[in-house]
Structures are given as C-alpha cells and as structure tokens.
N, CA, C and O atoms as a Tinker XYZ file with bonds, in Angstrom:
   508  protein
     1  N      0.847000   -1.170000    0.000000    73     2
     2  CA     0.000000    0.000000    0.000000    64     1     3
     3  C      0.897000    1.239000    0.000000    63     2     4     5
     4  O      1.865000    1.330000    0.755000    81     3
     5  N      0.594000    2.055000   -0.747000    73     3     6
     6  CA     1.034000    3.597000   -0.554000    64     5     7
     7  C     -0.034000    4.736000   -0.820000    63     6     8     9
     8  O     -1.223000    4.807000   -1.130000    81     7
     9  N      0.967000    5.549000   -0.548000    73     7    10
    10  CA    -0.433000    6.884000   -0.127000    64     9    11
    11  C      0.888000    8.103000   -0.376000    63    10    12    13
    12  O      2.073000    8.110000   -0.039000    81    11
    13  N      0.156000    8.923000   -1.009000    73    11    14
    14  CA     1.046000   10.616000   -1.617000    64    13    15
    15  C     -0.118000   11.462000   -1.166000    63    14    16    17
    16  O     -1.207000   11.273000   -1.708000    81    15
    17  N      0.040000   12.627000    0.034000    73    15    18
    18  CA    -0.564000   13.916000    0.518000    64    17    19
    19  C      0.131000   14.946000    0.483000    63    18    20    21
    20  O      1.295000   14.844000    0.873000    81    19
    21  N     -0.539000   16.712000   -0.158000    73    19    22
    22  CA    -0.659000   17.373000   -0.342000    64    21    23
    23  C     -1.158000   17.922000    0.430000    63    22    24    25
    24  O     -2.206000   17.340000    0.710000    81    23
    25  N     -0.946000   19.221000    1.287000    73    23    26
    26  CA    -1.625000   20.055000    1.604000    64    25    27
    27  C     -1.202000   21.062000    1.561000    63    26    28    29
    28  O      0.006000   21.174000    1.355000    81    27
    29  N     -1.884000   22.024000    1.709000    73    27    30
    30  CA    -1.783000   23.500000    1.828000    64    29    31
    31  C     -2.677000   24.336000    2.276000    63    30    32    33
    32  O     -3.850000   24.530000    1.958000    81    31
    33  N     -1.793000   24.945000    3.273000    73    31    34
    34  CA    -2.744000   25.530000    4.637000    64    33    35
    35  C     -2.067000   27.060000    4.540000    63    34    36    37
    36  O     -1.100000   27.315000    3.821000    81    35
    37  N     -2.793000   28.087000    5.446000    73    35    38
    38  CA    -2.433000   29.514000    5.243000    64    37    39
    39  C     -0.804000   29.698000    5.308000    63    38    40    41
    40  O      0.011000   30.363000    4.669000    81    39
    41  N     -0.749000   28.927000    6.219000    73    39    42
    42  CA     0.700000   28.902000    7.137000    64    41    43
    43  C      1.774000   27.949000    6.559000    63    42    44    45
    44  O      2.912000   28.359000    6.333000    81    43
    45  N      1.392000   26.654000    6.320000    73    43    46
    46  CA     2.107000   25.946000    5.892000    64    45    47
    47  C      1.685000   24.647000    4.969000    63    46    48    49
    48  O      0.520000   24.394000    4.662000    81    47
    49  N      2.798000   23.889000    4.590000    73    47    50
    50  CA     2.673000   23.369000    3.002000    64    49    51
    51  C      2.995000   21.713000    3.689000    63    50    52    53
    52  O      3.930000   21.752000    4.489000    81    51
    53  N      2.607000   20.823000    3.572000    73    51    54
    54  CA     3.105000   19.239000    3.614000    64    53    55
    55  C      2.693000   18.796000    2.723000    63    54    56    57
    56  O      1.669000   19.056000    2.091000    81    55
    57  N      3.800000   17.758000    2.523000    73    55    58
    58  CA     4.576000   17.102000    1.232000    64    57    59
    59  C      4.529000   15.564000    1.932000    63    58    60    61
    60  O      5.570000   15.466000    2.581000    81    59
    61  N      3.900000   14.581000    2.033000    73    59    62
    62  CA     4.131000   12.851000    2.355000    64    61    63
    63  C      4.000000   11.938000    1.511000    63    62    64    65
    64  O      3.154000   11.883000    0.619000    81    63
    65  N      5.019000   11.010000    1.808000    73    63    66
    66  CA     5.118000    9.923000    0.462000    64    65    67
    67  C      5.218000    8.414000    1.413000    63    66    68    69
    68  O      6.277000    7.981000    1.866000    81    67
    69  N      4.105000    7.871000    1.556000    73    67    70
    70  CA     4.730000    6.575000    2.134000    64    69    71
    71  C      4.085000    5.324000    1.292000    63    70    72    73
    72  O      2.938000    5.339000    0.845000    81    71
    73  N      5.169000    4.052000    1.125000    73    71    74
    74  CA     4.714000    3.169000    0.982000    64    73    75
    75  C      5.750000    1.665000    1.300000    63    74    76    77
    76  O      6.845000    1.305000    0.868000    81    75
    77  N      4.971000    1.196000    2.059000    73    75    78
    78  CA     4.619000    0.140000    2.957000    64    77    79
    79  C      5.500000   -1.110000    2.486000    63    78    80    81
    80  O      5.958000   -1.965000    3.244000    81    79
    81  N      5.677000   -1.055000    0.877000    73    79    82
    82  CA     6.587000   -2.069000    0.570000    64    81    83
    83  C      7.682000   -1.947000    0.385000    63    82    84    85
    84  O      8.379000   -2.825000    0.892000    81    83
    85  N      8.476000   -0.736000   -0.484000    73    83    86
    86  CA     9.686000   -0.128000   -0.734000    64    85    87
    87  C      9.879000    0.592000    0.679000    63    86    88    89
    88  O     10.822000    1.373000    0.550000    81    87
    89  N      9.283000    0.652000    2.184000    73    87    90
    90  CA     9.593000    1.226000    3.266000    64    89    91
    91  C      9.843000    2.579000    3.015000    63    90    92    93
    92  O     10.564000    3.073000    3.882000    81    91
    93  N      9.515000    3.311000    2.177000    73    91    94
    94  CA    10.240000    4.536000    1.815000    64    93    95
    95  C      8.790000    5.848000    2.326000    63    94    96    97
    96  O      7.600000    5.963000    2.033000    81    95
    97  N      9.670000    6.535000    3.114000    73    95    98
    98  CA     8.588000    7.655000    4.145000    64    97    99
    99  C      9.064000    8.748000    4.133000    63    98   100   101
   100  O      9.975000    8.942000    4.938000    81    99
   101  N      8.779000    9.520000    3.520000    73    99   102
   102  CA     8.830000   11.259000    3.794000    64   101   103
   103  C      7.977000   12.058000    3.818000    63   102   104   105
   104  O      6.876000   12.000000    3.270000    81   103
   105  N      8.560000   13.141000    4.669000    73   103   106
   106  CA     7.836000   13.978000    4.994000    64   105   107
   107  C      8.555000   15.516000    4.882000    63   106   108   109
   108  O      9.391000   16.053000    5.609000    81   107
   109  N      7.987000   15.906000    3.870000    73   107   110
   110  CA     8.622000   17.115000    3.451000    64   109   111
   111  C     10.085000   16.747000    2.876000    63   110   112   113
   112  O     10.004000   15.934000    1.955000    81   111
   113  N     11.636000   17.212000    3.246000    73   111   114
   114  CA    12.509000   16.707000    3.095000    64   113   115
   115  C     12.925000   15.617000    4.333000    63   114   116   117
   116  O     14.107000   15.280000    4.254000    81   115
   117  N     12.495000   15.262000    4.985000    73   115   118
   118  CA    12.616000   14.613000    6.120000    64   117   119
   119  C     12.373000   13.456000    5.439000    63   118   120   121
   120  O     11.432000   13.397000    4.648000    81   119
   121  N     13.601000   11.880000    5.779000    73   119   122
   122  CA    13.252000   10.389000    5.453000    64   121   123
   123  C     12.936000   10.146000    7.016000    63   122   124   125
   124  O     13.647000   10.369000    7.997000    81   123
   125  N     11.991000    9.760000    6.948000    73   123   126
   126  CA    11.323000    9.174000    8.687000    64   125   127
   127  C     11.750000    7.768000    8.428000    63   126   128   129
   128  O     11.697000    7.285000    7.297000    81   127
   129  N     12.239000    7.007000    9.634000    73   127   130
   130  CA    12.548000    5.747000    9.140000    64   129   131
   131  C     11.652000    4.686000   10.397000    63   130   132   133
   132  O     11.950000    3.514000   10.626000    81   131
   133  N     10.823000    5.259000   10.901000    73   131   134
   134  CA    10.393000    4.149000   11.488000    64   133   135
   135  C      8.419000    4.370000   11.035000    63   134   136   137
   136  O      7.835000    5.340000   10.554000    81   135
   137  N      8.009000    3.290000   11.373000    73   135   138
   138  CA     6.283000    3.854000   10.969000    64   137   139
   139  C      5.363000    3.882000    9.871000    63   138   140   141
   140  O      4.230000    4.355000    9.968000    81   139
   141  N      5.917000    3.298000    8.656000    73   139   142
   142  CA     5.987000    3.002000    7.467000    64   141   143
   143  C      4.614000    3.244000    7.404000    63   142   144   145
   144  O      3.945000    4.225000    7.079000    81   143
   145  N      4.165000    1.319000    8.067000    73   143   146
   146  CA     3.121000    0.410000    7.646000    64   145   147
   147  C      2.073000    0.921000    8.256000    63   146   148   149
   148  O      1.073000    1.233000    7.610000    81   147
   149  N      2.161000    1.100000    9.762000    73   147   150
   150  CA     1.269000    2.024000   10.439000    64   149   151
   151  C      1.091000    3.329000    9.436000    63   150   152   153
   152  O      0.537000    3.085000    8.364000    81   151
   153  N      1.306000    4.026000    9.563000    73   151   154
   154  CA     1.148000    5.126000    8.805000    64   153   155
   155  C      0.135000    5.507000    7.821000    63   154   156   157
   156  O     -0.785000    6.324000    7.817000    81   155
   157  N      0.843000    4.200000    6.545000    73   155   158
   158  CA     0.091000    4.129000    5.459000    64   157   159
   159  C     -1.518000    3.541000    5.889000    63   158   160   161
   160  O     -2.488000    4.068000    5.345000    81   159
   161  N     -1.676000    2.640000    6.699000    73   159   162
   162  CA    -2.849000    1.551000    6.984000    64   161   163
   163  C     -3.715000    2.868000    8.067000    63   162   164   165
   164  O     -4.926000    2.906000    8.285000    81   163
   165  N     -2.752000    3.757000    8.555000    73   163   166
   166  CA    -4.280000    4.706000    9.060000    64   165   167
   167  C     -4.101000    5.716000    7.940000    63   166   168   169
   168  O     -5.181000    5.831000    7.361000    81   167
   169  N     -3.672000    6.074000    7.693000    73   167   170
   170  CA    -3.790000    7.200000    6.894000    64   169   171
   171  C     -4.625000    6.728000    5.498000    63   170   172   173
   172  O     -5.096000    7.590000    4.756000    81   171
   173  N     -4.763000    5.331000    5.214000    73   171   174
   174  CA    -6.206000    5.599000    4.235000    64   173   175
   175  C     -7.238000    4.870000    4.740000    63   174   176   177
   176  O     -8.266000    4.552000    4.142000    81   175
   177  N     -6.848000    4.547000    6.164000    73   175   178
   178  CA    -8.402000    4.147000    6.608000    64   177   179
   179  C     -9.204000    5.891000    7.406000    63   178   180   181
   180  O    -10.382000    6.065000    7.716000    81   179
   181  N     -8.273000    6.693000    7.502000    73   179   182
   182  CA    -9.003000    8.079000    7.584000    64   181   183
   183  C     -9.617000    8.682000    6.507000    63   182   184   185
   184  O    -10.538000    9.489000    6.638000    81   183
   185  N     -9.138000    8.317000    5.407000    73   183   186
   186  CA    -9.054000    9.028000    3.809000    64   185   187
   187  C    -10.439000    8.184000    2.893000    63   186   188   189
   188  O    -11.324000    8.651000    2.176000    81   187
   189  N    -10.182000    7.052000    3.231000    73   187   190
   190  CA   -11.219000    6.256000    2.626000    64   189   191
   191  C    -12.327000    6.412000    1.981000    63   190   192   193
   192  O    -12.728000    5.919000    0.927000    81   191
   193  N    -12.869000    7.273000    2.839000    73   191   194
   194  CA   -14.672000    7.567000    2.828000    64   193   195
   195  C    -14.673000    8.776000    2.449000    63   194   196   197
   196  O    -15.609000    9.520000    2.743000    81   195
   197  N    -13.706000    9.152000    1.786000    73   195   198
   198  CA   -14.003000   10.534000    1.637000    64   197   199
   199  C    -14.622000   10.852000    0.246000    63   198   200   201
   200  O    -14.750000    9.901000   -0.524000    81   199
   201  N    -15.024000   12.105000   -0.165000    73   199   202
   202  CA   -15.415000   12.368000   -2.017000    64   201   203
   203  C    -14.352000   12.378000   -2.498000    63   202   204   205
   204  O    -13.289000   12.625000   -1.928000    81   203
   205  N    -14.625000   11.955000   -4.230000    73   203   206
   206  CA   -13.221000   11.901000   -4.906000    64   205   207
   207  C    -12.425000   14.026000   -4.648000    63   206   208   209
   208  O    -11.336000   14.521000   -4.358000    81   207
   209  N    -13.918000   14.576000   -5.014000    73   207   210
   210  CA   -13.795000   15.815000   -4.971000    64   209   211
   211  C    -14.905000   16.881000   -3.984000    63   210   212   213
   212  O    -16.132000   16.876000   -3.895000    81   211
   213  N    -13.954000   17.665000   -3.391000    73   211   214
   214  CA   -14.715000   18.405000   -2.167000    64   213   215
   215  C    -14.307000   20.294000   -2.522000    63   214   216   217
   216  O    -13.240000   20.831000   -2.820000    81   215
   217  N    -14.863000   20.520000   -2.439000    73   215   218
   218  CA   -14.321000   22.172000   -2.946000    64   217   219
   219  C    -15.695000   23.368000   -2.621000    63   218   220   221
   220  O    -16.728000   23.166000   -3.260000    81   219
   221  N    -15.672000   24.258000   -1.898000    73   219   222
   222  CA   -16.390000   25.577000   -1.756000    64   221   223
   223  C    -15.638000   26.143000   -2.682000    63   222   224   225
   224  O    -14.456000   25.823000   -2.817000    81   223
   225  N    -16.378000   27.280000   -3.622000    73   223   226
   226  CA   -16.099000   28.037000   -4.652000    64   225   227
   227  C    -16.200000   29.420000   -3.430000    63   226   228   229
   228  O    -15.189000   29.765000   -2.819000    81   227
   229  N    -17.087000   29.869000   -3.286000    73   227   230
   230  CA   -17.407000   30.825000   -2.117000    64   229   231
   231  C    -16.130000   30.967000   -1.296000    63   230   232   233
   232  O    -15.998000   32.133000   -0.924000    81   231
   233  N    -15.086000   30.114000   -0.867000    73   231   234
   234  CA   -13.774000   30.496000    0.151000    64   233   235
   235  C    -13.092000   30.560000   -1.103000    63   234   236   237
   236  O    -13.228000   30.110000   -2.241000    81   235
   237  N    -12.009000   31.565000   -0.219000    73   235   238
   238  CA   -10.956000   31.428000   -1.465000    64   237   239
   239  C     -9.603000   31.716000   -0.577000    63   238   240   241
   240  O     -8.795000   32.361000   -1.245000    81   239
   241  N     -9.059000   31.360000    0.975000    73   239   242
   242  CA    -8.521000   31.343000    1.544000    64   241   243
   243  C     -8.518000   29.904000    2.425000    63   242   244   245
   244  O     -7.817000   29.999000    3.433000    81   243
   245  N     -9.099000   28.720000    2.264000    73   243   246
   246  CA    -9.238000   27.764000    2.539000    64   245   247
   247  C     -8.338000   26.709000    2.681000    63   246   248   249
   248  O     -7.320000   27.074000    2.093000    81   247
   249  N     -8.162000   25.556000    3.163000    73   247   250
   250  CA    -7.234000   24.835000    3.471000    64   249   251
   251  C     -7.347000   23.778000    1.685000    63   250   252   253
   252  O     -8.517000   23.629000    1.332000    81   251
   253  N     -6.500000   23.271000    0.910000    73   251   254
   254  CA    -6.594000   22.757000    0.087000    64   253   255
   255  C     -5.988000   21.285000    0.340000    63   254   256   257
   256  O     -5.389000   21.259000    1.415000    81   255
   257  N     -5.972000   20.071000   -0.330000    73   255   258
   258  CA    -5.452000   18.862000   -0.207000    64   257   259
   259  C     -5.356000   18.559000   -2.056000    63   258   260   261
   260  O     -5.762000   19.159000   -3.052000    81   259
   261  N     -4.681000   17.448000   -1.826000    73   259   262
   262  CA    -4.515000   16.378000   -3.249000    64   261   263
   263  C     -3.779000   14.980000   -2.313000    63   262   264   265
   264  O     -2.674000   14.947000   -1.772000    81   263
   265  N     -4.464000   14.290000   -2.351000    73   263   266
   266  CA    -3.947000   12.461000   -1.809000    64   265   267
   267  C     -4.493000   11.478000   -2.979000    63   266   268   269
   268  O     -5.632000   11.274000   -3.398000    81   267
   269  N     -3.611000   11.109000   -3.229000    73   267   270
   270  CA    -3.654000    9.382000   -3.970000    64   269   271
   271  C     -2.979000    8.158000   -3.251000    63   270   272   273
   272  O     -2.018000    8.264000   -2.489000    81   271
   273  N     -3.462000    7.251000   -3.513000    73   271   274
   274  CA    -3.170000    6.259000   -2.454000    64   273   275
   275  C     -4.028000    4.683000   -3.784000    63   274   276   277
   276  O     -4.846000    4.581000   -4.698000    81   275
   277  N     -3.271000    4.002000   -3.135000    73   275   278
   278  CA    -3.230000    2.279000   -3.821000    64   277   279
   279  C     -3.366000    1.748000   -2.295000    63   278   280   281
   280  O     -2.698000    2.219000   -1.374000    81   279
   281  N     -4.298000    0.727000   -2.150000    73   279   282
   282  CA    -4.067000   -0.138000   -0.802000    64   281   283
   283  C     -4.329000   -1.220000   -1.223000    63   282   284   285
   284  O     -4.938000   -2.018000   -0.510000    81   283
   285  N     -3.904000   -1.563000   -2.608000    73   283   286
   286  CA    -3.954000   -3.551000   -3.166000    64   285   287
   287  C     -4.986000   -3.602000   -3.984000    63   286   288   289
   288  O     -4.808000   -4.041000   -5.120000    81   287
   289  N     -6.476000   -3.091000   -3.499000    73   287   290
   290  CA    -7.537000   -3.542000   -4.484000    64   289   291
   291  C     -7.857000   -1.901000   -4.866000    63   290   292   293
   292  O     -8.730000   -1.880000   -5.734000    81   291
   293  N     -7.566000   -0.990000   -4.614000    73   291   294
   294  CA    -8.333000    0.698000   -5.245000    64   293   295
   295  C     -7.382000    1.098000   -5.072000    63   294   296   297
   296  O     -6.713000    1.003000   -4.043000    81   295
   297  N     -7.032000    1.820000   -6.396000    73   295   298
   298  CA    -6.346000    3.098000   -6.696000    64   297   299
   299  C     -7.233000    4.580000   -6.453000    63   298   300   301
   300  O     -8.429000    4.411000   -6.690000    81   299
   301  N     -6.954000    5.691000   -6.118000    73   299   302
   302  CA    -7.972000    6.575000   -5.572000    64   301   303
   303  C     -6.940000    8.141000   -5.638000    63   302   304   305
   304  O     -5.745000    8.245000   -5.366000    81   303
   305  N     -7.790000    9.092000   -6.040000    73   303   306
   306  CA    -7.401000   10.636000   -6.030000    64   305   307
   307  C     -8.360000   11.228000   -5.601000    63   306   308   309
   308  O     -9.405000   11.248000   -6.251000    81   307
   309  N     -8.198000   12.118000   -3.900000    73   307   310
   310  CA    -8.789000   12.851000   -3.808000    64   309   311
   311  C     -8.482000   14.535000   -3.798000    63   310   312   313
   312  O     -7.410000   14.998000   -3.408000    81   311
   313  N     -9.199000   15.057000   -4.113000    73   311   314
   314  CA    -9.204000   16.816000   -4.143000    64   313   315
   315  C    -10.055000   17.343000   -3.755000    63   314   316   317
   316  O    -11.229000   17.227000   -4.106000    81   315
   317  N     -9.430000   18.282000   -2.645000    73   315   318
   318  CA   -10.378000   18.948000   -1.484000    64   317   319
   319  C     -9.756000   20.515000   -1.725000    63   318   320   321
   320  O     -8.562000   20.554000   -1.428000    81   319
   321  N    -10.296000   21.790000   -2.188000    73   319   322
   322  CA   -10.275000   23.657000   -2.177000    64   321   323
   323  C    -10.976000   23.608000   -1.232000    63   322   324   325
   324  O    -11.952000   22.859000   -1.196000    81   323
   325  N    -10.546000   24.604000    0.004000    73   323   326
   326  CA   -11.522000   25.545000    0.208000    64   325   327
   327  C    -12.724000   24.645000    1.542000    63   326   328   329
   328  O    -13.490000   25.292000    2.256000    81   327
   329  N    -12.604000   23.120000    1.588000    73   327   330
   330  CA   -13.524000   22.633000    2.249000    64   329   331
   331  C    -12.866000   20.822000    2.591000    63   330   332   333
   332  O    -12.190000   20.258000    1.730000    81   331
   333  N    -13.054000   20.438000    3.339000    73   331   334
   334  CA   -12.606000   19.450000    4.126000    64   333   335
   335  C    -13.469000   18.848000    4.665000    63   334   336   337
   336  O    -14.511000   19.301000    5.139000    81   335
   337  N    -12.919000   17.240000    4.621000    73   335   338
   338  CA   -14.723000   16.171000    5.406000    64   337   339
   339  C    -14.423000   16.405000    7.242000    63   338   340   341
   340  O    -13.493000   17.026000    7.757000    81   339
   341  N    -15.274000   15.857000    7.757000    73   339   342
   342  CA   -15.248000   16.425000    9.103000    64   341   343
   343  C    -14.329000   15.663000    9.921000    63   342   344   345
   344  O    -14.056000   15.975000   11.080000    81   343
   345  N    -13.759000   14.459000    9.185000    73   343   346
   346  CA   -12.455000   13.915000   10.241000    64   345   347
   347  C    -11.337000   14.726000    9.095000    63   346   348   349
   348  O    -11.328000   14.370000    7.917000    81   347
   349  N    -10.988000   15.151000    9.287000    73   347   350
   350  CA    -9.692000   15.939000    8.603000    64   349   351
   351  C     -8.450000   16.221000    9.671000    63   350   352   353
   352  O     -7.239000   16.186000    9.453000    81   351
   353  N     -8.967000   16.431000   10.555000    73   351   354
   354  CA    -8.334000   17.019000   11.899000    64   353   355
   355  C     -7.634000   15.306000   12.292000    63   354   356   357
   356  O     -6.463000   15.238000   12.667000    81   355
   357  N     -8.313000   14.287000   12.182000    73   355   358
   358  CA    -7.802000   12.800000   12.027000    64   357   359
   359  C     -5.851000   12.542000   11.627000    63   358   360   361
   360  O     -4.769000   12.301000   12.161000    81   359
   361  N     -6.621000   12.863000   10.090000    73   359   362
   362  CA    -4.990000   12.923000    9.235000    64   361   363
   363  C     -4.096000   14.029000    9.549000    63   362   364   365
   364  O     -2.866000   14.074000    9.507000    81   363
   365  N     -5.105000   15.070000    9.930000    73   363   366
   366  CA    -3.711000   16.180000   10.288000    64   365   367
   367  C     -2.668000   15.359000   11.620000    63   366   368   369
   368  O     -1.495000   14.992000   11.689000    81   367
   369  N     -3.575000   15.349000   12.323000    73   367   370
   370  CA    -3.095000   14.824000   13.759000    64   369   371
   371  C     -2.444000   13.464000   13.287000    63   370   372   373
   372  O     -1.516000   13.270000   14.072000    81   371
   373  N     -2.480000   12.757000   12.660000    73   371   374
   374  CA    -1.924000   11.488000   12.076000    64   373   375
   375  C     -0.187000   12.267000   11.584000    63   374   376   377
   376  O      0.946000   12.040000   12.007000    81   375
   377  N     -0.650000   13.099000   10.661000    73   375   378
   378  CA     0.924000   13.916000    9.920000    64   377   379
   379  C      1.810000   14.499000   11.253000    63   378   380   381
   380  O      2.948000   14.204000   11.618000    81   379
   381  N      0.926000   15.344000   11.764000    73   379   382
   382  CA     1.876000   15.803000   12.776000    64   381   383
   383  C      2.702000   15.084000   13.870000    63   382   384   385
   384  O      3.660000   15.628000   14.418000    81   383
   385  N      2.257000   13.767000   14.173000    73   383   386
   386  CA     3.005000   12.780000   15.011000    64   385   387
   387  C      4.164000   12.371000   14.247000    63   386   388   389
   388  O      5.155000   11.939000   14.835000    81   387
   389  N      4.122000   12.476000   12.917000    73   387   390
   390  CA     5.779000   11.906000   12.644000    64   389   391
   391  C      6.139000   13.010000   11.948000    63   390   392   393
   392  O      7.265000   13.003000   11.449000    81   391
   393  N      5.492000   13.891000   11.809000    73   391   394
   394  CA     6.216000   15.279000   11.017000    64   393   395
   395  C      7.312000   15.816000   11.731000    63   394   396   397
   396  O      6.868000   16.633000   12.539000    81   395
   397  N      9.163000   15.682000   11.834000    73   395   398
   398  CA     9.840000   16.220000   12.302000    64   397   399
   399  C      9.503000   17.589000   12.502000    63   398   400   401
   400  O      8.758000   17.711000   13.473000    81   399
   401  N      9.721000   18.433000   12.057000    73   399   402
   402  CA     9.549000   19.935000   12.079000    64   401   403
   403  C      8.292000   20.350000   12.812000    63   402   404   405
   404  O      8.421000   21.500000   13.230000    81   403
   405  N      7.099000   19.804000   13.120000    73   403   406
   406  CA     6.057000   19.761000   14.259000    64   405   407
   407  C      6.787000   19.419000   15.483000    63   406   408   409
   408  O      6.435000   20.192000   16.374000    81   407
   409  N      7.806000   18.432000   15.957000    73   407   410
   410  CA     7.986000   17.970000   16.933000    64   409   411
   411  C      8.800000   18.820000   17.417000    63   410   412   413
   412  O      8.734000   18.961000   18.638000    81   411
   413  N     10.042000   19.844000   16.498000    73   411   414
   414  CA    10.833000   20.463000   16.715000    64   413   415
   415  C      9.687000   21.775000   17.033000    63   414   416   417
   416  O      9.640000   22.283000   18.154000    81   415
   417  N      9.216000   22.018000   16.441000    73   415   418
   418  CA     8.249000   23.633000   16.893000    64   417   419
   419  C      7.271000   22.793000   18.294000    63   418   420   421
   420  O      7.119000   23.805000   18.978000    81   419
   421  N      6.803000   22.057000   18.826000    73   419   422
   422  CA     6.127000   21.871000   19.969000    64   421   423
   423  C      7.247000   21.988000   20.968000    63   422   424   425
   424  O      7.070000   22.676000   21.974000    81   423
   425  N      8.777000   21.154000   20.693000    73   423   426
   426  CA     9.946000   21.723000   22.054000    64   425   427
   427  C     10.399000   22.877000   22.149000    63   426   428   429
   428  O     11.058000   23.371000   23.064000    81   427
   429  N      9.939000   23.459000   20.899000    73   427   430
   430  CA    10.519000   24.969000   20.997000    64   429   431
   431  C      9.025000   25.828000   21.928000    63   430   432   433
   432  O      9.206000   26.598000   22.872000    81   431
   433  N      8.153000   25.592000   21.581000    73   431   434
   434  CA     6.680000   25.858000   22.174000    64   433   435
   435  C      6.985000   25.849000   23.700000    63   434   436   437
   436  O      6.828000   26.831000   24.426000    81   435
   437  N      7.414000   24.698000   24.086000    73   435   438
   438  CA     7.597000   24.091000   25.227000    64   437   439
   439  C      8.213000   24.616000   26.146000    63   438   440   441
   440  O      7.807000   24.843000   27.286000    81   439
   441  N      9.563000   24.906000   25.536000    73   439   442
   442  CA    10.763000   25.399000   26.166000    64   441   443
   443  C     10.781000   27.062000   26.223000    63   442   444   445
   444  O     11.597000   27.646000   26.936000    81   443
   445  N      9.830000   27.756000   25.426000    73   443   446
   446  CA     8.991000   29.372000   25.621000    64   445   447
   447  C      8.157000   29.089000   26.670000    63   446   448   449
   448  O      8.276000   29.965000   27.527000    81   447
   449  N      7.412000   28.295000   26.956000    73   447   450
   450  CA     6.510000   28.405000   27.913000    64   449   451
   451  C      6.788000   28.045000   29.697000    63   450   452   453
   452  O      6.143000   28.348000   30.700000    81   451
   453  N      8.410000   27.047000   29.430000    73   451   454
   454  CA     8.690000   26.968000   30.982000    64   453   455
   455  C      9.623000   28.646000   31.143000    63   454   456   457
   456  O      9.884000   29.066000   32.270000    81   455
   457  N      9.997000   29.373000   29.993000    73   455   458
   458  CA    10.977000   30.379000   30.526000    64   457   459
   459  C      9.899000   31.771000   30.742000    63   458   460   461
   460  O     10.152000   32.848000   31.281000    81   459
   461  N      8.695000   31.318000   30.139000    73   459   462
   462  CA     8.001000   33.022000   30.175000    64   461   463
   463  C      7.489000   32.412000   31.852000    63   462   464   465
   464  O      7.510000   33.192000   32.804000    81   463
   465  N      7.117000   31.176000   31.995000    73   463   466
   466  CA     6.652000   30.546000   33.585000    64   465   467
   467  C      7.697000   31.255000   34.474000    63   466   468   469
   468  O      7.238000   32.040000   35.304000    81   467
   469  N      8.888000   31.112000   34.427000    73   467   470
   470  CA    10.179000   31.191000   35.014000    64   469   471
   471  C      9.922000   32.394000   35.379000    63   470   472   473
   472  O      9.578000   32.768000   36.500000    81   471
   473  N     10.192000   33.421000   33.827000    73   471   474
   474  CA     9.872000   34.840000   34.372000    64   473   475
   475  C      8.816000   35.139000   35.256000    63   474   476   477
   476  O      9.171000   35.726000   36.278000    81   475
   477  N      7.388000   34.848000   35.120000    73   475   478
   478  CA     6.915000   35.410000   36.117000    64   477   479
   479  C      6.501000   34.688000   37.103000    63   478   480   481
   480  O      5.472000   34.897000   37.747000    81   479
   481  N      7.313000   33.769000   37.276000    73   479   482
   482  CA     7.670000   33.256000   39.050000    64   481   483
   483  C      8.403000   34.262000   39.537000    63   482   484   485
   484  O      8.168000   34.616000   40.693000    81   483
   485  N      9.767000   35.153000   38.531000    73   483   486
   486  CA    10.336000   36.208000   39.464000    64   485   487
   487  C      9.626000   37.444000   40.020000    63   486   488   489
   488  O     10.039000   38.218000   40.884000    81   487
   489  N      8.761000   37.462000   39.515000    73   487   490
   490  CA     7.348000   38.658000   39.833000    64   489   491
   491  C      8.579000   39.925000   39.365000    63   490   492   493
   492  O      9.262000   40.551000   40.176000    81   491
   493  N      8.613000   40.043000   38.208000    73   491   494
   494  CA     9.841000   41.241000   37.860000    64   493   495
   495  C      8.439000   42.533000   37.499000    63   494   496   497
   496  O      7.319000   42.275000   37.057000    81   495
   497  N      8.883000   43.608000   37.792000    73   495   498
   498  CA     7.871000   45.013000   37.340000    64   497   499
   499  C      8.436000   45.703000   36.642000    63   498   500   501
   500  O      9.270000   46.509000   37.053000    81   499
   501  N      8.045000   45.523000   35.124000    73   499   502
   502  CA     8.533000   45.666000   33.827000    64   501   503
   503  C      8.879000   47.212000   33.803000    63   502   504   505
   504  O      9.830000   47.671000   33.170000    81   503
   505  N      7.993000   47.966000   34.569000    73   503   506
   506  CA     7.155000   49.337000   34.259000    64   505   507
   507  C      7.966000   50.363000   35.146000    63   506   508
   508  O      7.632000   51.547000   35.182000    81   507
C-alpha cells in the first residue's frame, strides 16, 4: 500500500510519500525511518470515505489537499479547495506525530513556555 498527501494551509505546506513495501517515508525533506506500515494503513483508513472531490467556490482562503493512495484492491485521487470532510483534523493529527519539524516547533513551544513561567515566578515590574 502507498499513499502521496498534499496540503496546503495559510501557514504551511506538507509534502508525504509513504509506501509500505519499498519502506520509503517522507515527509517534506525529512526520510522518517520508522512507521511506514502504520502510517500508510491509518492514513487511508481516515481518507477512505471521503469524495473523490470536495471544494467551496465561495472560500478562497481555505485549506486545500490532493492524496492518492493504492491499498492492493483501489487506486484513488482525492481533491479537497476551500472545504474538508469532518475527520480531517484525524490525518492532520496522524501527519503531525511523525512530522519532524512539528515535533521540533512543539519543544521549541515548550521550552517558551517553561521560561516566560520562570519569568513570572520572578514577579519582575517591567514598568
């Protein structure tokens, strides 16, 4: 099985390529090397049910997709402008667990939030 996702969001762009037999996984420029099979086996059992095509004409600042995916018996292309099925938040949250560059911006998140804590444990008066 393999699976190729597209997205494009206000902020940012992902790029994933996995498939399950050649082991071969990226994400953006990132080779992820563990997670292959998992990966691929949720990521089109989230995708599955979806329309081939989903699109509001009316947005025009909207989150966009393109995924194709083979899982043995269906080959499949979907395209989503502007509008998204209601588990979407599924696959995002699926990408972002092995998306290096998510994991690196949540310790950086992390490590802002114990030092602004820090600061005002010192009760400092800016003013």
């Amino acid at each position: 099985m393999k699976i190729k996702i597209r997205i494009w969001t206000m902020s940012k762009q992902y790029s994933i390529f996995a498939d399950d037999q050649t082991k071969e996984f990226t994400i953006g420029l990132h080779n992820i090397k563990k997670g292959v099979e998992d990966f691929v086996r949720e990521a089109i059992q989230i995708v599955k049910d979806w329309p081939d095509r989903l699109e509001n004409l009316e947005v025009m600042d909207g989150i966009s997709y393109k995924i194709a995916y083979d899982n043995g018996m269906t080959t499949r292309e979907l395209v989503g402008m502007n509008q998204v099925p209601k588990n979407f938040v599924e696959l995002m949250s699926l990408i972002e667990k092995k998306d290096p560059d998510t994991a690196e911006d949540a310790v950086r998140e992390e490590q802002e939030r114990k030092f602004f804590k820090y600061l005002k444990s010192l009760e400092i008066n800016w003013r």
